[in-house]
C-alpha positions in Angstrom: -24.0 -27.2 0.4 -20.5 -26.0 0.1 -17.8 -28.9 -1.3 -14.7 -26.9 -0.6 -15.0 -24.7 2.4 -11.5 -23.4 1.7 -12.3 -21.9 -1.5 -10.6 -18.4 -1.7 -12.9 -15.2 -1.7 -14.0 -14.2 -5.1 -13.5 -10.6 -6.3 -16.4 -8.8 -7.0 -15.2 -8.3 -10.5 -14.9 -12.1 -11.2 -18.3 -12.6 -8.9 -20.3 -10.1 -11.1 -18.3 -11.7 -14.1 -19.7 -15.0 -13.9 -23.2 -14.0 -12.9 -23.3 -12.3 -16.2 -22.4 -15.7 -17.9 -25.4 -17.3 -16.9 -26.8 -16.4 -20.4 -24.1 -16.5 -23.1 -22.7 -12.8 -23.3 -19.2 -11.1 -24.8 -17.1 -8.7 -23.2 -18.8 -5.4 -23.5 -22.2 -7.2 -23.1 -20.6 -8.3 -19.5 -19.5 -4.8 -19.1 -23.0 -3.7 -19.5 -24.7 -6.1 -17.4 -21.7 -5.4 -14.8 -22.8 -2.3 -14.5 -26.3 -2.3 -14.6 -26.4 -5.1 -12.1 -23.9 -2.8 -9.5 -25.8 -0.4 -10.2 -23.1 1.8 -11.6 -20.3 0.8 -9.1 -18.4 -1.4 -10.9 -17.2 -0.4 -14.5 -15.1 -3.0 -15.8 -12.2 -1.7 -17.4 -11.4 -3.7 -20.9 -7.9 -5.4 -19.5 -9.7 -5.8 -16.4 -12.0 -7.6 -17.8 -10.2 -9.6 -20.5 -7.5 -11.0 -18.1 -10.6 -12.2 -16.0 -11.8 -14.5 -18.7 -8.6 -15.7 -19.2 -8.2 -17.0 -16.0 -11.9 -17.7 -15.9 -10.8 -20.0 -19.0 -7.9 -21.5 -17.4 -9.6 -22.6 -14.3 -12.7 -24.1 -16.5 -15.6 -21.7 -14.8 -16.3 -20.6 -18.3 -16.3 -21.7 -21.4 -16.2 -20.0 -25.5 -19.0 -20.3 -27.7 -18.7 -21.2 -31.1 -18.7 -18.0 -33.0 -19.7 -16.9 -36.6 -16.5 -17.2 -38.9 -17.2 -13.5 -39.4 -18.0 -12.0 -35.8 -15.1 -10.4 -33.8 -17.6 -10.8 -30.8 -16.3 -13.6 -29.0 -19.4 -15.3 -25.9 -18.6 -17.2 -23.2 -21.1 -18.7 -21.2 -20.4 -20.0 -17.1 -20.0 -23.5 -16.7 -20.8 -26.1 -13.9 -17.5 -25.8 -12.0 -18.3 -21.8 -12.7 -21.5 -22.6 -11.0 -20.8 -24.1 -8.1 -17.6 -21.2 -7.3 -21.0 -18.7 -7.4 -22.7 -20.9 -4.6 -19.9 -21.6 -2.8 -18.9 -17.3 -2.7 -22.7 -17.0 -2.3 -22.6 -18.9 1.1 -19.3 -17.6 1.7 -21.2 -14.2 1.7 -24.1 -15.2 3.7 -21.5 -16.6 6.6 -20.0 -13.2 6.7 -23.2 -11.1 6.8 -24.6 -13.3 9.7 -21.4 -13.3 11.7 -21.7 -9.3 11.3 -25.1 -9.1 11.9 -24.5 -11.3 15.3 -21.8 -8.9 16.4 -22.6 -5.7 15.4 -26.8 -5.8 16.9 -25.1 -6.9 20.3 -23.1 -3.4 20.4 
């Protein structure tokens, strides 16, 4: 399942980042849903956030929408290669909690 099993960890900022971009969404609609979706423990600062989409950008994992000529709001939505970083963390994730889980029932 995983193409590049030396991916390096995601943050859970970028993690919960590109989750939110699996519907088209601007900034303080991904700080919302960023959130809501820790369930309060992450708030998102606005640099925080905004030097996250940039390198989001940069390394293709999301992408701008077009925008109204007159809309400051600027979406971005998550792309494939966005996609497949959220599987790869996913099982990543799962690895770890299994290795724990192994360990810590046989203390």
């Amino acid at each position: 399942m995983v193409e590049n099993k030396e991916s390096i960890a995601l943050t859970e900022a970028v993690f919960y980042t590109l989750l939110s971009l699996y519907t088209p969404n601007h900034g303080y609609g991904i700080m919302q849903k960023v959130e809501g979706m820790s369930e309060g423990r992450i708030r998102l600062a606005a640099g925080t956030l905004y030097g996250a989409l940039s390198t989001l950008l940069e390394k293709g994992w999301i992408r701008p929408l077009p925008g109204e000529d007159n809309s400051r709001k600027k979406e971005y939505l998550i792309t494939d290669h966005g996609k497949r970083a959220v599987e790869e963390e996913i099982y990543r994730l799962r690895e770890l909690l299994r290795n724990g889980e192994l360990i810590v029932k046989d203390l």
